[in-house]
C-alpha angles and dihedrals in degrees: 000000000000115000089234084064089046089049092238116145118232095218098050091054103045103033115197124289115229103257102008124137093265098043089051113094107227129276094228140002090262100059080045093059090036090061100037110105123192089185119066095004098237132107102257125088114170099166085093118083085208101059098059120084121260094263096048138113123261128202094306106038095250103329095110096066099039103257138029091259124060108248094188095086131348114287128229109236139191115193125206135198140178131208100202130188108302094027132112110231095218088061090049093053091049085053091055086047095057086036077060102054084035083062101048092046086063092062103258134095133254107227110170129354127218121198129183134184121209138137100264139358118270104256086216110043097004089231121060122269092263100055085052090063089044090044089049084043090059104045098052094045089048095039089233119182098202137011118217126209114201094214114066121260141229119240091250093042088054084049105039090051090046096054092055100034087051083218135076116293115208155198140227083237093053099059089046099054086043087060091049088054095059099035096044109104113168125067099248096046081054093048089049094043092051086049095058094047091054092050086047090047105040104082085040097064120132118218116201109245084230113082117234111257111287130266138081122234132142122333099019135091101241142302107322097028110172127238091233087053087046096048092039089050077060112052091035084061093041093048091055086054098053088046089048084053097052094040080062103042085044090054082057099045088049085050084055105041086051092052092054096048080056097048120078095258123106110217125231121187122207109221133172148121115301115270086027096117101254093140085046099059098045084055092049085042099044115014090244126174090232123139115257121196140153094246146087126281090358083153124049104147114064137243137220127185131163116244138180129223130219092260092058094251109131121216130181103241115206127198114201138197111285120253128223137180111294104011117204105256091213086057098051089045093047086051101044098111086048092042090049090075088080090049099056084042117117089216137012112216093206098209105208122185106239088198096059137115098226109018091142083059093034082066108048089053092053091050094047081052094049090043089051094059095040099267102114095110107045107108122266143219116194113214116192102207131213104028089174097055088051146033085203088081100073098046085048090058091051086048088049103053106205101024130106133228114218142163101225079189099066107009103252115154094012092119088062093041099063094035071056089050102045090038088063098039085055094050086074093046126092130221108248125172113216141178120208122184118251093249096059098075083146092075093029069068103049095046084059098040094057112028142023114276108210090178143021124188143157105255095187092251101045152325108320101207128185110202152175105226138155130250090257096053093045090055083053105053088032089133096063100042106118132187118011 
């Protein structure tokens, strides 16, 4: 609840700050016109685009420019974090850390961080009334355009923080979504990625206290209609379009994920926390033209590319957009046909940076994820990345029975990975004898091509083959199944 809907007045609360931007006479006529207001009496006046700082929302919380950061140079940037009643500090501090690259990753600069510690968050300004000061403080010494929380805020928090700091007042969520915007290039990863901003908008939208001229007509709700009914009607509108068009692209990708569960390939999804080398490791793997970069969420549209292992047998290996701690739930909504790839794969290869400082809890984020869109209990093999950054890596592996430790950068511990791979695709085959005529080298083929072969002999008849397959194979090859 706002303080407007308590009563509460924000200027009485929060009283000036010596030298803050309210309690600083102007510095000419004009900023004093710019921050008079008839209308409500206080010194704020935020209808007018000018009068924010250069970091700061406008009418639509971001939307006007495209994205909740200005691109147009780097940011400053002061981050904030709270460890609350039931939290570790140090955990807190390593948030504010990944808030930090996060930062950075969305094009603007982290200049100075704040962190409190309280029971519980303020229901009005998240952080109590004297971190405020010292947030404000902070900003102006440092010139800051935005200030960034690493919790995610109410509406009215967002508001109300905005309206004393005099700059945009952020969200872990909104940098994030603010990442996906740049780094999504297909047209369905920029359709998702829209989705997920309007739905993020669309409770934060700021009406103007004028109504708009009388009069009804086509297309408004009566004489009077507000600005703020008139914006929400669009991007109400706009948000329905953009579902009908992912139910549609998720009816495809069903379609396709049918069709591959019919074809002979097993399919292996790479997953991970973001920045742990997941996209490194299909182009070692596979020679794919993916972007590789040392920062978070590089890639957000996912790859697939066939591969073949060292037993012959031939899988469709998928990378797939990289998870984080807390994770914004828009954005997992808005990528669940994309995410549900992980969920139809026959194995998920969980890709940890060794290097890290959290991968146990790395790890633990990836898997909520996974439980949240139905892939909890896909099987899992756990890759500790980048063997030649960390001797970590190794002593994780011994904790971890099972998993393997590699360098997707310079191919160290590959070798194990895919006799791993193939080790765990084969658990869920079954051994079959079969005996195909000479002249059928199409399905000799086949039989290679999807399973293990252990034997190969010349029946007389034919080729006598004992061999690993799948259910599916088997089915295929049902008629020459022979024995039990």
């Amino acid at each position: 609840m706002s303080m407007e809907e308590t009563g509460e007045n924000t200027t009485e609360m929060y009283a000036p700050v010596p030298g803050s931007w309210w309690d600083t006479a102007p510095r000419s006529s004009s900023a004093q016109d710019q921050l008079a207001d008839p209308d409500d009496g206080d010194d704020f006046d935020f209808d007018d685009d000018d009068v924010t700082h250069r970091g700061a929302f406008g009418d639509y919380g971001g939307e006007i420019r495209g994205g909740f950061l200005d691109r147009a140079f780097r940011e400053r940037i002061v981050v904030v974090g709270m460890a609350h009643s039931g939290r570790d500090p140090l955990a807190a501090e390593a948030s504010l850390d990944e808030l930090e690259l996060l930062v950075d990753t969305a094009g603007a600069d982290s200049v100075a961080r704040i962190m409190q510690r309280r029971d519980s968050p303020d229901r009005a300004t998240f952080v109590g009334k004297g971190k405020v000061e010292e947030i404000l403080n902070k900003a102006l010494e440092l010139d800051a355009d935005t200030v960034v929380f690493d919790d995610e805020l109410t509406p009215a928090q967002q508001f109300n923080l905005e309206k004393i700091l005099g700059r945009s007042a952020l969200d872990r969520t909104a940098v994030i979504l603010d990442i996906f915007a740049q780094h999504a290039t297909s047209s369905e990863g920029k359709t998702q990625v829209e989705l997920a901003q309007l739905r993020y908008n669309l409770p934060r939208l700021r009406g103007k206290k004028a109504f708009s001229q009388q009069g009804g007509g086509i297309g408004t709700r009566g004489p009077g209609e507000t600005q703020l009914e008139t914006d929400r009607r669009r991007l109400v509108r706009r948000i329905h379009k953009l579902e009908r068009d992912l139910r549609s692209i998720s009816d495809r990708r069903e379609n396709q994920r049918k069709a591959r569960h019919r074809s002979p390939y097993s399919v292996v999804s790479i997953v991970g926390y973001t920045n742990a080398g997941k996209s490194t490791l299909l182009k070692c793997l596979t020679s794919a033209e993916v972007k590789v970069a040392d920062q978070l969420f590089a890639t957000v549209d996912p790859t697939t590319r066939k591969f073949g292992l060292p037993g012959g047998e031939q899988i469709l290996l998928t990378d797939t957009v990289g998870f984080v701690k807390k994770l914004p739930h828009t954005l997992v909504e808005a990528f669940k046909s994309t995410l549900e790839v992980a969920a139809s794969a026959d194995l998920l290869v969980h890709v940890v940076d060794g290097a890290g400082v959290d991968p146990d809890g790395h790890i633990l984020a990836v898997r909520e994820v996974l439980q949240s869109i139905g892939a909890g209990e896909v099987e899992q093999l756990l890759v500790f990345n980048k063997l030649d950054a960390s001797p970590e890596v190794k002593r994780m592996v011994d904790l971890n029975p099972g998993s393997v430790g590699i360098s997707a950068k310079t191919g160290a511990g590959i070798d194990d990975l895919l006799i791993a791979i193939g080790d765990r695709l084969r658990a869920g085959s079954e051994l079959y004898e079969l005996v195909i005529p000479f002249a059928r080298g199409d399905l000799m083929a086949s039989v290679h091509r999807e399973g293990e072969v252990l034997a190969e002999s010349n029946d007389g008849n034919g080729m006598r083959f004992t061999a690993r397959l799948s259910s599916e194979s088997a089915a295929r090859l049902g008629e020459w199944v022979v024995g039990d």
